[in-house]
C-alpha positions in Angstrom: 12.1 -30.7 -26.2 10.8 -29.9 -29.6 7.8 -28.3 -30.6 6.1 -31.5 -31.7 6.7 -32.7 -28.4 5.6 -29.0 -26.9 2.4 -29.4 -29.4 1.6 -32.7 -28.0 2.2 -31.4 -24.0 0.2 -28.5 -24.6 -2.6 -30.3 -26.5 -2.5 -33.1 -23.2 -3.4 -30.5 -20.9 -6.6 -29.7 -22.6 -7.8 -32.9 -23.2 -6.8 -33.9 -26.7 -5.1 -37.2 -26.8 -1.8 -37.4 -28.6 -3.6 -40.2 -30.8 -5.2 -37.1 -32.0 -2.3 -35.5 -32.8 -1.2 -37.9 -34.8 -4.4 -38.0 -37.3 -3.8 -34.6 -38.6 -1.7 -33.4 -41.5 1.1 -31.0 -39.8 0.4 -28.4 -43.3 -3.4 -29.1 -43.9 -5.8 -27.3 -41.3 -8.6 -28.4 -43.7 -8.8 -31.8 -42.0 -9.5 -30.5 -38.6 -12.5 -31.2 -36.9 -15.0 -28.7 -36.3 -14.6 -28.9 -32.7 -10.8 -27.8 -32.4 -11.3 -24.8 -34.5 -12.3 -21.3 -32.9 -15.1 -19.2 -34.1 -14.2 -15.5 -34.6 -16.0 -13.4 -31.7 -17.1 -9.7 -32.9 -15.2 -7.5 -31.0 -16.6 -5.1 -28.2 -15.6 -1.7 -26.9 -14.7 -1.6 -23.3 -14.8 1.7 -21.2 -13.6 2.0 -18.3 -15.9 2.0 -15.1 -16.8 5.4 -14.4 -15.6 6.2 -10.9 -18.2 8.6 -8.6 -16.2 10.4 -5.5 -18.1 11.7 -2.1 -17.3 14.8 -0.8 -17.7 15.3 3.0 -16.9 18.7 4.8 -17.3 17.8 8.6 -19.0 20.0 11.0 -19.1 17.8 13.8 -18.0 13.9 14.7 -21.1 12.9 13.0 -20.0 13.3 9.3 -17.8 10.1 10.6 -21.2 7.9 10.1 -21.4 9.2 6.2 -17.3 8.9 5.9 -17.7 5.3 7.1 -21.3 4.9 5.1 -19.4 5.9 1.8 -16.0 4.1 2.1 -17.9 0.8 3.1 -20.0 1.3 -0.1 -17.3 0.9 -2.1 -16.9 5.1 -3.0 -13.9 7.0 -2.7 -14.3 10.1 -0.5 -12.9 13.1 -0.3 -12.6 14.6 3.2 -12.0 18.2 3.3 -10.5 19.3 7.1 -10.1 23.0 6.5 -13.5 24.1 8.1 -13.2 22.2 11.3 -11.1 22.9 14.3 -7.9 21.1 15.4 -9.2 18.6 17.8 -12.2 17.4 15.3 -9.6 17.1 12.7 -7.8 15.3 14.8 -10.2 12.8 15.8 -11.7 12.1 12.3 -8.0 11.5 11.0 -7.8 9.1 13.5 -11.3 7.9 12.6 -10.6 7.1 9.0 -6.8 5.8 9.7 -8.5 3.2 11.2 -11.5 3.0 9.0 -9.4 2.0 5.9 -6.8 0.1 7.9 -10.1 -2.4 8.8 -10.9 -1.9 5.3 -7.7 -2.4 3.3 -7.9 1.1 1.5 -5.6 3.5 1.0 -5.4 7.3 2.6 -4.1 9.6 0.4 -3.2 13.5 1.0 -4.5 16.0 -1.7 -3.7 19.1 0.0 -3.2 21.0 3.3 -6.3 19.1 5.4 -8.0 17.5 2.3 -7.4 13.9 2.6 -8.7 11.1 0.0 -10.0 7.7 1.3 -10.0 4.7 -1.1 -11.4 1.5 -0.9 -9.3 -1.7 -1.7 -10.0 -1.7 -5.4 -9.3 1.9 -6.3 -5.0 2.2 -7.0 -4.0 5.5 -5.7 -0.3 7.2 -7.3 1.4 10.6 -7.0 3.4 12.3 -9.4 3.3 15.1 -8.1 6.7 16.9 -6.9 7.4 16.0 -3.8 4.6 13.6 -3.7 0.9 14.5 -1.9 2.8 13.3 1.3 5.3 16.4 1.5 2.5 18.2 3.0 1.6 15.9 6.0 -0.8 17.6 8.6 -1.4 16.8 12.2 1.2 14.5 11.9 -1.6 11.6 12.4 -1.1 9.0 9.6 
């Protein structure tokens, strides 16, 4: 195939005829109608989304209400396990396994009990040595 007949393939698929084709110079853009030609945009700055995290210390199974509040709301949260005792920590690891399992997020590991919950749209990685699973507690996830 060559180009003129990749020109006239490409120009097909978005409506201009290959009569049309034909009715232009192949050197002289200046005979172009006003309607094929583009009009220069200003350019704008994008910045990324700003991206706000909840922290939740648990006391008690109740904190699972704001876990589950937060997560559903689209935020990342931070759940920090070191205050609690072994069978609540248990519980709410269990809680949010299957919190972001019905959600499609992601559970990540930031240290020994500290645990990061994302929703769907938030891309978790590790580069850390070892990764942030080498520290696996409770042996729940």
């Amino acid at each position: 195939m060559g180009l003129a007949q990749a020109f006239r393939a490409v120009a097909g698929q978005f409506g201009v005829g290959s009569d049309d084709y034909h009715d232009y110079g192949d050197d002289d853009e200046s005979t172009a109608p006003a309607e094929y030609e583009r009009a220069a945009r200003p350019l704008a700055v994008v910045r990324p989304q700003r991206l706000a995290f909840s922290l939740v210390t648990p006391q008690d199974f109740e904190a699972a209400q704001r876990i589950a509040d937060n997560l559903r709301a689209d935020t990342p949260v931070i759940v920090d396990l070191q205050a609690c005792g072994r069978d609540l920590a248990e519980r709410l690891i269990d809680f949010c396994s299957g919190l972001t399992y019905a959600l499609e997020g992601s559970v990540e590991y930031l240290g020994e009990k500290v645990v990061l919950l994302a929703p769907h749209h938030v891309d978790l990685s590790s580069e850390a040595p070892g990764g942030l699973q080498a520290g696996r507690f409770l042996n729940q996830l």
